[in-house]
DSSP file (Angstrom, degrees, kcal/mol; ACC not computed):
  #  RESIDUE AA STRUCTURE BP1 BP2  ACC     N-H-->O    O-->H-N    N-H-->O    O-->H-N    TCO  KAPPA ALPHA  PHI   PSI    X-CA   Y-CA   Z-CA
    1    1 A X     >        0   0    0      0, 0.0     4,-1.4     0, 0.0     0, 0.0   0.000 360.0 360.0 360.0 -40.6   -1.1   -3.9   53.2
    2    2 A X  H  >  +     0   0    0      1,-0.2     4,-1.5     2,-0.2     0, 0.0   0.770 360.0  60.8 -64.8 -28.7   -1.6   -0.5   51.7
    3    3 A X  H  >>S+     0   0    0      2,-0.2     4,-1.8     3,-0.1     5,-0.5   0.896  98.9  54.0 -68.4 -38.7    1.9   -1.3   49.4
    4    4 A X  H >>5S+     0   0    0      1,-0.2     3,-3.6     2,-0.2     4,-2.5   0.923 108.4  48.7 -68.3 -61.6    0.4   -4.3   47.6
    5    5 A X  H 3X5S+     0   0    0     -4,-1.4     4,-1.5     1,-0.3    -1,-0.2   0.942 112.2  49.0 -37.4 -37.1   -2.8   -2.2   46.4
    6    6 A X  H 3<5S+     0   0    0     -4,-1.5     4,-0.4     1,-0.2    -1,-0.3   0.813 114.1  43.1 -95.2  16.5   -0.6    0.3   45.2
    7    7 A X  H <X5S+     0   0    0     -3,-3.6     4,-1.4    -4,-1.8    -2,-0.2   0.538 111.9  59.0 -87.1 -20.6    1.6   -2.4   43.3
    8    8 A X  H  X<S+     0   0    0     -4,-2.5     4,-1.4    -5,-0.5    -3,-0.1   0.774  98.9  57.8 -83.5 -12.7   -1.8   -4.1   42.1
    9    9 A X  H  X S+     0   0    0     -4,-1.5     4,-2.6    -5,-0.2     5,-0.4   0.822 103.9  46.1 -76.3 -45.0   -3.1   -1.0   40.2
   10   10 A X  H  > S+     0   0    0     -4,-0.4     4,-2.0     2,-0.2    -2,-0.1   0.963 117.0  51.9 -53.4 -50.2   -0.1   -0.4   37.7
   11   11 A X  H >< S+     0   0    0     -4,-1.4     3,-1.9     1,-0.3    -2,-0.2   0.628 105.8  51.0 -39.5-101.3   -0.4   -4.3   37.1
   12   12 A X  H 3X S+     0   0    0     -4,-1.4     4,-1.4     1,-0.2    -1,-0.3   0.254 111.7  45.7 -17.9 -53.4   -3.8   -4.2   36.4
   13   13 A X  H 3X S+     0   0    0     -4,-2.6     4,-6.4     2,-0.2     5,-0.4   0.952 110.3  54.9 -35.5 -62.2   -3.4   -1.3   33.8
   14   14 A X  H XX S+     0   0    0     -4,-2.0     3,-3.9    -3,-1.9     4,-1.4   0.789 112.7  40.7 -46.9 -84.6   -0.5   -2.9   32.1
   15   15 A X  H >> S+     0   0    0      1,-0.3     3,-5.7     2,-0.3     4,-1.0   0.638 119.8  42.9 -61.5 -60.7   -2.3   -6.2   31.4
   16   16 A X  H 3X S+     0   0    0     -4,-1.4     4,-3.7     1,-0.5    -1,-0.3   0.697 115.9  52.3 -85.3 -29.4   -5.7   -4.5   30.5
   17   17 A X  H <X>S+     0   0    0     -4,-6.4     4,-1.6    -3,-3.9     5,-0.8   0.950 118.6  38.2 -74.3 -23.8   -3.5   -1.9   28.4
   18   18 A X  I <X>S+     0   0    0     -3,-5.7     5,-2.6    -4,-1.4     4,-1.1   0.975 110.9  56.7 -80.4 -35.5   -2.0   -4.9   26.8
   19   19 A X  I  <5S+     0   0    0     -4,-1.0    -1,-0.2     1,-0.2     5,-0.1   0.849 120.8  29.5 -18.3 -54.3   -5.1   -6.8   26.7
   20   20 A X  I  <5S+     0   0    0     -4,-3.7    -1,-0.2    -5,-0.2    -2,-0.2   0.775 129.7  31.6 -97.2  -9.8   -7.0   -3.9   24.5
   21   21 A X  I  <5S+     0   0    0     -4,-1.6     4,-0.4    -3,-0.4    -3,-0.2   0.834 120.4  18.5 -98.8 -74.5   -3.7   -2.4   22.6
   22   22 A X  I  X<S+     0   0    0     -4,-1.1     4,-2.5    -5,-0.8     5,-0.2   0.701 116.4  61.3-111.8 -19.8   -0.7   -4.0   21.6
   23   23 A X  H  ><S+     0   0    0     -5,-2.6     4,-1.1     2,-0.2    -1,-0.1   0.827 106.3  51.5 -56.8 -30.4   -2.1   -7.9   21.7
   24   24 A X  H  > S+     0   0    0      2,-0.2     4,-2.7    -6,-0.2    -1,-0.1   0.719 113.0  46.1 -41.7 -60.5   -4.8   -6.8   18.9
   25   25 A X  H  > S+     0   0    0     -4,-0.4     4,-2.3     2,-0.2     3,-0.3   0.964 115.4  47.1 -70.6 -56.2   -1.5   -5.2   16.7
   26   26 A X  H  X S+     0   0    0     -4,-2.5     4,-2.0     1,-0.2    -2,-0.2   0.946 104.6  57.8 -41.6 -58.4    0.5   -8.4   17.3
   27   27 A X  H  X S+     0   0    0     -4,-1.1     4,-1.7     1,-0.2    -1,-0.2   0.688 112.4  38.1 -23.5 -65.7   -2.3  -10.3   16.4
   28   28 A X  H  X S+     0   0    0     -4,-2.7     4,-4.0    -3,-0.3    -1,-0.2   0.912 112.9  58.9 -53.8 -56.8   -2.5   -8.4   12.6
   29   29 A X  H >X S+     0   0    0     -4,-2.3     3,-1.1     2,-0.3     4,-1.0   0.946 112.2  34.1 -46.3 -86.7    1.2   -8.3   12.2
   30   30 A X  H >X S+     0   0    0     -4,-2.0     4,-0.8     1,-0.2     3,-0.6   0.835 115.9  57.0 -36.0 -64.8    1.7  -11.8   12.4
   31   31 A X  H >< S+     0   0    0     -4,-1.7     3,-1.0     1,-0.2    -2,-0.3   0.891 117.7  45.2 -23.1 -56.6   -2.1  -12.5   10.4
   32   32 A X  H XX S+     0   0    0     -4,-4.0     4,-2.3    -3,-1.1     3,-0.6   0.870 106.9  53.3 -68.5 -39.8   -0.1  -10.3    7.8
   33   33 A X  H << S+     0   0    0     -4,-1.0    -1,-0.3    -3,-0.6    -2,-0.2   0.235 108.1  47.6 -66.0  -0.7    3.0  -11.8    7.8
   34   34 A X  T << S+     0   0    0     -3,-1.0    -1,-0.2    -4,-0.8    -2,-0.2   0.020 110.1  52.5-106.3   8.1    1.8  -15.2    7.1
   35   35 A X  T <4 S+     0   0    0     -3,-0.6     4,-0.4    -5,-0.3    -2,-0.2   0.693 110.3  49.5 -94.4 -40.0   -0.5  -14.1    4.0
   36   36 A X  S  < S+     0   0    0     -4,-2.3    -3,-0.1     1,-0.2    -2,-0.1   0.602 115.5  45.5 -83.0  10.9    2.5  -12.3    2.6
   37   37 A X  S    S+     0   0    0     -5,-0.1    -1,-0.2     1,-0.1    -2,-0.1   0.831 104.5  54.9 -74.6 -55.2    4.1  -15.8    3.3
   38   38 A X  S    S+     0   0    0     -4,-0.1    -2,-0.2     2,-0.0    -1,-0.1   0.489  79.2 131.8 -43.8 -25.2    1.3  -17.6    1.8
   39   39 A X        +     0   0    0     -4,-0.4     2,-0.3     1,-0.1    19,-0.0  -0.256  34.2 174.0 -70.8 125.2    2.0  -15.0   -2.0
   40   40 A X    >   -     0   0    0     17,-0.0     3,-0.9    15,-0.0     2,-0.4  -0.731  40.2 -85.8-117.0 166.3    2.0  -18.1   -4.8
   41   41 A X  T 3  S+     0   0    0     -2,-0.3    15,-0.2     1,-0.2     3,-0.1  -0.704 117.4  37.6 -56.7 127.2    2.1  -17.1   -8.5
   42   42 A X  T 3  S+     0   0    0     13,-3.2    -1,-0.2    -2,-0.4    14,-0.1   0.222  84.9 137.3  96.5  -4.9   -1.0  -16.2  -10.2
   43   43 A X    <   -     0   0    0     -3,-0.9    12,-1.2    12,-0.1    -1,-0.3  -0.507  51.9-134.5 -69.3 139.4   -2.6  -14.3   -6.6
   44   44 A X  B     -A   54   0A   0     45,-0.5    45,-1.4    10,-0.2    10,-0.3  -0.789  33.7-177.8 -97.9 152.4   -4.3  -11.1   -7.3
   45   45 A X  E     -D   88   0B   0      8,-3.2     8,-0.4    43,-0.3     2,-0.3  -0.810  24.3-138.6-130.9 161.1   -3.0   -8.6   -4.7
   46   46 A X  E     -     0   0B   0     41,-1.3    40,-0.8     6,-0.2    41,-0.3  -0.903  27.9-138.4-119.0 136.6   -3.6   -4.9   -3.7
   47   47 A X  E >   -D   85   0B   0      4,-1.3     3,-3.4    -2,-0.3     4,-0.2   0.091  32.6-102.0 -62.9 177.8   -0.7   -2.6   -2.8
   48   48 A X  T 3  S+     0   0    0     36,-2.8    37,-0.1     1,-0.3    -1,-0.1   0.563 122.4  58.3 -71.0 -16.5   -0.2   -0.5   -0.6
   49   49 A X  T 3  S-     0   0    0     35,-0.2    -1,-0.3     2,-0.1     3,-0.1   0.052 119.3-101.5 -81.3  -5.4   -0.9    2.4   -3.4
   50   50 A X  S <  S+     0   0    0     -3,-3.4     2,-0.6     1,-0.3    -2,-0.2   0.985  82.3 133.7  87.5  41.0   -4.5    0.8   -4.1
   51   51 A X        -     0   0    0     -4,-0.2    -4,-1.3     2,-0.1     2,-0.5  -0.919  44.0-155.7-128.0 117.6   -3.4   -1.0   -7.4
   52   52 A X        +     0   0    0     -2,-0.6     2,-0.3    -6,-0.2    -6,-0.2  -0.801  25.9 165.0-104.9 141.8   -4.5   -4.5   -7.4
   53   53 A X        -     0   0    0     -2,-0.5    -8,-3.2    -8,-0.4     2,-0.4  -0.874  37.6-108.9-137.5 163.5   -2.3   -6.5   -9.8
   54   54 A X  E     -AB  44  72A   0     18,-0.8    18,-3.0   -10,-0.3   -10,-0.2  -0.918  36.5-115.2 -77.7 109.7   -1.5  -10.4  -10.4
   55   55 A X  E     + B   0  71A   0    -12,-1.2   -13,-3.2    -2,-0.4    16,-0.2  -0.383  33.7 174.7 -52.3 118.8    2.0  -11.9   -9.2
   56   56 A X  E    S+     0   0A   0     14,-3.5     2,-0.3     1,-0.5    15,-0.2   0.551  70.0   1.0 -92.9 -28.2    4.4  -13.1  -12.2
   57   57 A X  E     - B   0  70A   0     13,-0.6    13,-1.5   -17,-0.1    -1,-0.5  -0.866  55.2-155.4-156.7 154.4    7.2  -14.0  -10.4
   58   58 A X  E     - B   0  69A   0     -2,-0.3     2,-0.3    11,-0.2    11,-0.2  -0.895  20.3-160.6-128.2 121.2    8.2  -13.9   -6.7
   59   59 A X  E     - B   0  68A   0      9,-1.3     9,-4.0    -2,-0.2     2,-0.5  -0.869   2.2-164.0 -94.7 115.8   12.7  -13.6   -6.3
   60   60 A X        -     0   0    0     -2,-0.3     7,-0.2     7,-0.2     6,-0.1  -0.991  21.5-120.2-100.4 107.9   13.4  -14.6   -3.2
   61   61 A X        -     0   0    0     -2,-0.5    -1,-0.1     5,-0.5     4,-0.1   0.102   2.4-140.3 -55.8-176.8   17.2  -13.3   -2.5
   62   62 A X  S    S+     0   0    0      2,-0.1     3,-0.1    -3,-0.0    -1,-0.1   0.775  92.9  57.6-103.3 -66.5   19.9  -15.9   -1.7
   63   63 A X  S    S-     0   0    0      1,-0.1     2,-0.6    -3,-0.0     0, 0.0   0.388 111.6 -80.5   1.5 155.1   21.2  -13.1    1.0
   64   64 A X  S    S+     0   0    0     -3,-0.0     2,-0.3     0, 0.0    -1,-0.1  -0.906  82.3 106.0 -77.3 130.5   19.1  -11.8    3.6
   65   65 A X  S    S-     0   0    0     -2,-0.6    -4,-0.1    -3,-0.1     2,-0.0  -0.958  70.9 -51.3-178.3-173.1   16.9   -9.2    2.3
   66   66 A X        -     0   0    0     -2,-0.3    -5,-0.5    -6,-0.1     2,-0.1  -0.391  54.0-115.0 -84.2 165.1   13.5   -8.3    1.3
   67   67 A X        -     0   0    0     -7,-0.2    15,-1.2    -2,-0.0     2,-0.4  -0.522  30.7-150.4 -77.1 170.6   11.6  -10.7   -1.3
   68   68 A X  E     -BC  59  81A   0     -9,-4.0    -9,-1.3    13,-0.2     2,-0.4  -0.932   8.8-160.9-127.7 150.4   10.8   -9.0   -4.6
   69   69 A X  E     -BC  58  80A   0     11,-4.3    11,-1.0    -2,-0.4     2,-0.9  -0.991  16.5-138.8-135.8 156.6    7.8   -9.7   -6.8
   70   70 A X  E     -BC  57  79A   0    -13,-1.5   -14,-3.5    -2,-0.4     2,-0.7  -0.788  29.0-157.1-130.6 109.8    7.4   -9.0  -10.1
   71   71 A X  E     -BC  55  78A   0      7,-1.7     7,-3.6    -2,-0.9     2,-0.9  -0.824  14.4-141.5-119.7 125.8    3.7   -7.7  -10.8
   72   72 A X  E     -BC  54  77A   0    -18,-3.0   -18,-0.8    -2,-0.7     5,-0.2  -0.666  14.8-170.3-101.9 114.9    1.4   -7.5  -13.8
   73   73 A X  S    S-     0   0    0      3,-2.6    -1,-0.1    -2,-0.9     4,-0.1   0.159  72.6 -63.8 -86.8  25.4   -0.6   -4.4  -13.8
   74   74 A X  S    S-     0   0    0    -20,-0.1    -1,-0.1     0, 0.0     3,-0.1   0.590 120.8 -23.8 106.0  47.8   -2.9   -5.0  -16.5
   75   75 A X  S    S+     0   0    0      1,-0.2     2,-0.4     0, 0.0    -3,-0.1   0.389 118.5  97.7 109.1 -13.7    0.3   -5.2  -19.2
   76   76 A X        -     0   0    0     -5,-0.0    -3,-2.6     2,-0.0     2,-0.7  -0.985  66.7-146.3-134.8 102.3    2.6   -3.3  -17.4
   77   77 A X  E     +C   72   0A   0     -2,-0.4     2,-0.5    -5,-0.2    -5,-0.2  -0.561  22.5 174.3 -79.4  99.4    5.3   -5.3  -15.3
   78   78 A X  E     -C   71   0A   0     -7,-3.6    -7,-1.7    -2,-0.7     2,-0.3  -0.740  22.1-143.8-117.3 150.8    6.4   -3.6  -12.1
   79   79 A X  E     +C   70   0A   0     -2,-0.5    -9,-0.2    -9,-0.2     2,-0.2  -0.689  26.1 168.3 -95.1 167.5    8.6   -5.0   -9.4
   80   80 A X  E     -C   69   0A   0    -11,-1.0   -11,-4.3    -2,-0.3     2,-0.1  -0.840  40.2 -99.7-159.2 150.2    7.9   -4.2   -5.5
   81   81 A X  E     -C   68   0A   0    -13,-0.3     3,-0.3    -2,-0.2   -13,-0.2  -0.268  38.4-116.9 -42.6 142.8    9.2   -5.5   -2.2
   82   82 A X  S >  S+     0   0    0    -15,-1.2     3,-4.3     1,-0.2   -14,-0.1   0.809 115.6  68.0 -53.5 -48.8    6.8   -7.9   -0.7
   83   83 A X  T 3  S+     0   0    0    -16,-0.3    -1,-0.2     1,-0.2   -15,-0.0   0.917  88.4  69.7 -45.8 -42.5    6.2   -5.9    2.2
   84   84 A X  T 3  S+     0   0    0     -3,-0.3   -36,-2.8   -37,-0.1     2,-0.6   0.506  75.9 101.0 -38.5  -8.6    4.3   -3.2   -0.5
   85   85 A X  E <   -D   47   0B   0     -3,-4.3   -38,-0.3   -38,-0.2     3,-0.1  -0.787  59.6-164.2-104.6 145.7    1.4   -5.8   -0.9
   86   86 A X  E     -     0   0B   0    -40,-0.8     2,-0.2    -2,-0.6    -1,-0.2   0.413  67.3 -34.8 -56.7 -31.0   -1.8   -4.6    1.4
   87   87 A X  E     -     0   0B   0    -41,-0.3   -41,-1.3   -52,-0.0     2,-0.6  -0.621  61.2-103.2 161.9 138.6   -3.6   -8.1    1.3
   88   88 A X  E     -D   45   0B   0    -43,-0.2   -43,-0.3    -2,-0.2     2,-0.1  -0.676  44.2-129.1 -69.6 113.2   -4.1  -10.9   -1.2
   89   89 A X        -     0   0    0    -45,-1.4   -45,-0.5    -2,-0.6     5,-0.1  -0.525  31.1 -93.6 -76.3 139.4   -8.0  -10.7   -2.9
   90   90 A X        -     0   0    0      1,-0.1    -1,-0.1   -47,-0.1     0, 0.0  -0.140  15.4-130.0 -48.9 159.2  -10.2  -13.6   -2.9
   91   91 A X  S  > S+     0   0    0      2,-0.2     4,-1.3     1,-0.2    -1,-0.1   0.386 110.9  63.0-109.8   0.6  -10.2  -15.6   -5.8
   92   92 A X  H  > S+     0   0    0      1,-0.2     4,-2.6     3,-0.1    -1,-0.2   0.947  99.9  49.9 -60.3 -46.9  -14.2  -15.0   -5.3
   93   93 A X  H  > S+     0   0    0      2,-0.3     4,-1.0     3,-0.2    -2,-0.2   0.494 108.7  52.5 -75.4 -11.3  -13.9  -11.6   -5.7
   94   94 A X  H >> S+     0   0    0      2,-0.1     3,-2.4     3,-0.1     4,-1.3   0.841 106.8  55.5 -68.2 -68.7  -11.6  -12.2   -9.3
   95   95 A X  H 3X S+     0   0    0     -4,-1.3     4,-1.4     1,-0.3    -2,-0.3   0.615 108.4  48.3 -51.9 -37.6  -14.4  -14.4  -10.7
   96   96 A X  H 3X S+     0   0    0     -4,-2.6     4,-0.8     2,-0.2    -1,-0.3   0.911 110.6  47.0 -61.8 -52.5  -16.6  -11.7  -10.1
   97   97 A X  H <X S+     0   0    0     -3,-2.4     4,-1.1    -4,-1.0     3,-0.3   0.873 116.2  47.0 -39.4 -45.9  -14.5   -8.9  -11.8
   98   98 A X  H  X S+     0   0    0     -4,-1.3     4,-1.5     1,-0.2    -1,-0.2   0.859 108.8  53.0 -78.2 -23.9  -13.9  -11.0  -14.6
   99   99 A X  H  < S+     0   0    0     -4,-1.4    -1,-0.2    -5,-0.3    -2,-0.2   0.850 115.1  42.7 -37.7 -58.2  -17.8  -12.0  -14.8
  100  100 A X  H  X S+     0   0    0     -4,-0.8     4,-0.7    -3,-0.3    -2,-0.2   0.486 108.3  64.4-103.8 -26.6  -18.7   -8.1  -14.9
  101  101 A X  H  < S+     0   0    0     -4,-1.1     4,-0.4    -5,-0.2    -2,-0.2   0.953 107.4  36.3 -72.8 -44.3  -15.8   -7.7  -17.4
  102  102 A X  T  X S+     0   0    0     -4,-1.5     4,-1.1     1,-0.2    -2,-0.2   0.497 110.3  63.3 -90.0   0.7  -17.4   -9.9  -20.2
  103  103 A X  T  4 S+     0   0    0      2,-0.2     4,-0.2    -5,-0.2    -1,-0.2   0.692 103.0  42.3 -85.2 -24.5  -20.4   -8.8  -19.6
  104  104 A X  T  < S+     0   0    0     -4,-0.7    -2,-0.2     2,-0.2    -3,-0.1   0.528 111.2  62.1 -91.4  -4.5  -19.8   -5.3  -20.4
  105  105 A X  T  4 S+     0   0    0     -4,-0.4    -2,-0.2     1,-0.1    -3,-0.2   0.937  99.8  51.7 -77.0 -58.6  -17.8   -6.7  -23.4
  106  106 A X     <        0   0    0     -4,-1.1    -2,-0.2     1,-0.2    -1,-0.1   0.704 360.0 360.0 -74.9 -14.5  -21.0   -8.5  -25.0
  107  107 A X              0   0    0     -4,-0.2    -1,-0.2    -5,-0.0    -2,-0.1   0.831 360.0 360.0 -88.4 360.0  -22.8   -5.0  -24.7
């Protein structure tokens, strides 16, 4: 009797460490990997360097490899790996920039 309790405690840890740990991390990974799935033309992004830029082109290899995108930094065209992008911004959160942009143009 005394063996199953001390088989029932390591369980219990494991699930509950997996419970509060690494299900949480899956959980993001995948959420991330299906935004950067989700990457259209015209999305405004920020990288992983904190630049948020609008996708111009997304190259998909014919290979396996990573995708590449082609990013407009206000003028300034830079490629990155998909994997670089930190999260796609709401298209609320353009109309607002651009809102606050012509409005400090008319002053």
């Amino acid at each position: 009797m005394i063996w199953v309790l001390a088989l029932t405690y390591p369980a219990a840890i494991a699930v509950l460490f997996y419970f509060a740990f690494l299900r949480p991390v899956q959980q993001e990974r995948a959420r991330q990997r299906q935004q950067l799935a989700d990457l259209q033309i015209g999305d405004e992004v920020l990288t992983q360097a904190g630049f948020i830029a609008v996708i111009k082109e997304i190259r998909v290899p014919e290979e396996r490899g990573p995708t590449e995108l082609v990013l407009d930094l206000g003028g300034l065209d830079v490629r990155a790996y998909a994997s670089a992008i930190a999260q796609r911004l709401p298209r609320v959160e353009r109309a607002i920039r651009e809102e606050t942009v012509v409005e400090q143009g008319q002053r």
